[in-house]
Each structure stands twice: as C-alpha cells, then as structure tokens.
C-alpha positions in Angstrom: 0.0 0.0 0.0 0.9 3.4 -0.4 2.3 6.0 2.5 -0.9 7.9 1.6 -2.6 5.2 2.7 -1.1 3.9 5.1 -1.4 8.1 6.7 -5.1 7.6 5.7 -5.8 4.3 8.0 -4.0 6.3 11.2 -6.0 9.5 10.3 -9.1 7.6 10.3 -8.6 4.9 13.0 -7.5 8.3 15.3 -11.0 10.4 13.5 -13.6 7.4 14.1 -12.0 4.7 16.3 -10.4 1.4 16.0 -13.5 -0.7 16.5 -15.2 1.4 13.2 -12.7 1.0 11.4 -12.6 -2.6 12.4 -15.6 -3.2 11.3 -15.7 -1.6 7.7 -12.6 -3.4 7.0 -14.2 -6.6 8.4 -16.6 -5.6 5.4 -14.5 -5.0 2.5 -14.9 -6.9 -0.5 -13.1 -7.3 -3.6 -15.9 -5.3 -4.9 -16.0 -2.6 -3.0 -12.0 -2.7 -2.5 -11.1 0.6 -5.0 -13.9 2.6 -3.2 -12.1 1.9 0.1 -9.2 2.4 -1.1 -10.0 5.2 -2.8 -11.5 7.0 0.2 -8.6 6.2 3.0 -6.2 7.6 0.6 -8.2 10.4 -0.6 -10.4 11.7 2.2 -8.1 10.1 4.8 -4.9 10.4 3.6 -5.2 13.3 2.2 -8.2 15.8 3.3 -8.4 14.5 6.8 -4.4 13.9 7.5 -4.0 18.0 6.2 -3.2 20.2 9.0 -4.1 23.4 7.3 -7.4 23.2 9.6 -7.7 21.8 13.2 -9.9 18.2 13.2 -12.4 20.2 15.4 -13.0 22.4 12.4 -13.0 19.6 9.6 -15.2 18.3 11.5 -17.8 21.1 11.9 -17.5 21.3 7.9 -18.1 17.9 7.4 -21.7 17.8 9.1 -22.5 20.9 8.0 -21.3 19.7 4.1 -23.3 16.1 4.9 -26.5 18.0 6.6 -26.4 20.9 3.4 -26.2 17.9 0.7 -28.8 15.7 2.1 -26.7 13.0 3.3 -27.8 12.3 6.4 -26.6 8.8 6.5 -23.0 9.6 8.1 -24.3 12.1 10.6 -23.9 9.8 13.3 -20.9 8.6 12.3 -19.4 12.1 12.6 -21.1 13.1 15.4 -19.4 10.0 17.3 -16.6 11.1 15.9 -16.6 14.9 18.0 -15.6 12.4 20.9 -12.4 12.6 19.6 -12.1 15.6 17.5 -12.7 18.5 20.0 -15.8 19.3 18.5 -18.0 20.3 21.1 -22.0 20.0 21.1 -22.3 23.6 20.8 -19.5 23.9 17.5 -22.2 21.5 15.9 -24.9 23.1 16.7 -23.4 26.5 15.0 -22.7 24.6 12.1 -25.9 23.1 11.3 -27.2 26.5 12.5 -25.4 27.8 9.6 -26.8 25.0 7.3 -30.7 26.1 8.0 -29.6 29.5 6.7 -27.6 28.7 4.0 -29.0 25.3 2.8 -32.9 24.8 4.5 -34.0 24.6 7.8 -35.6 20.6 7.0 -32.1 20.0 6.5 -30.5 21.3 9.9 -33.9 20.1 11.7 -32.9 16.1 10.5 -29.4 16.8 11.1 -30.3 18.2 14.5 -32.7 15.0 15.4 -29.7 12.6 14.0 -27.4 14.4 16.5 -29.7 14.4 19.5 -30.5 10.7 19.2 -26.8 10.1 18.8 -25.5 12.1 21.6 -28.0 10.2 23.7 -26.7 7.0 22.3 -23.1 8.0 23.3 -24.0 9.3 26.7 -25.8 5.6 27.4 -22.4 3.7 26.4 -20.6 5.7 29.0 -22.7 4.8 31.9 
C-alpha cells in the first residue's frame, strides 16, 4: 500500500476509532475494494491527514457539508466522531445553524434529530 494510505488508515482509525474502522474493514470486499481504497487515501490520507485546519473544524464542515447535501446517513458517524475531534455539542450546533440559513432549515432540523438521538446514544455507552 501506499504511504498515503497507510497516513489515511491512522488518520481515520484516530478520526472514528479502532472498532469502526474494524468493522468496515471486516466488510471490504473485492468489490468494494477501490472505493475503500479510494477513500482512506483520498479523504483520509489526504483531506483529513491536512493540518491546514484543526480536526475540530474539519469536523464542523463535514456535518455541515453532509446535513447541506442531504446525506444524512453519516451524521452519526461524525457526530461520534466529536468524541475525539474536540468538537464540542455547541460547534455542531453552529454549524448546522449555519446550514438552516444557508442550505434549509428541514435539513439542519434532521441533522439536529440525528445528532440528538446520537448524543443520547453515546451518553448511554458511558454509563
């Protein structure tokens, strides 16, 4: 493998956690292989392993981005993800503030549900 990825499976085993990770690559197929690949060089390796912004910050513009485009799907995955990036509660809830201004207040009022429900989630695992 390349250095990129191998700096793309540290970024994202220290972003989302060892037992995420883990479990996607428990799930990689041949099929899906260049996709993975593809993504842990290229949004791991490289966007996420940049230190031009703080990880608290790339992380506020990636639930904003996912909440503005509708894909709601990896909310939870980035808002478990805070834990470890310094993004507080309140730094998310400016950013999707800013995405029921700039993109439609349906959108920041799902995002804001998927983060609620997933806070609570995370909250329950620590007891």
């Amino acid at each position: 493998m390349s250095d990129r990825f191998d700096q793309g499976m540290k970024t994202r085993r220290e972003v989302l956690g060892d037992a995420h990770v883990d479990r996607a690559e428990e799930n990689k197929t041949e099929f899906d292989l260049p996709f993975q690949t593809l993504i842990t060089e290229g949004a791991w390796g490289t966007v996420w392993s940049s230190d031009g912004i703080s990880r608290r910050e790339r992380s506020m513009l990636t639930l904003a981005l996912l909440a503005a485009t509708g894909n709601f799907e990896e909310i939870p995955m980035h808002i478990r993800a805070t834990a470890r990036t310094g993004a507080s509660k309140q730094d998310v809830m400016e950013a999707f503030q800013h995405v029921a201004i700039y993109a439609g207040v349906p959108k920041a009022n799902h995002a804001i549900k998927l983060a609620k429900q997933t806070y609570a989630e995370m909250e329950k695992s620590d007891d």
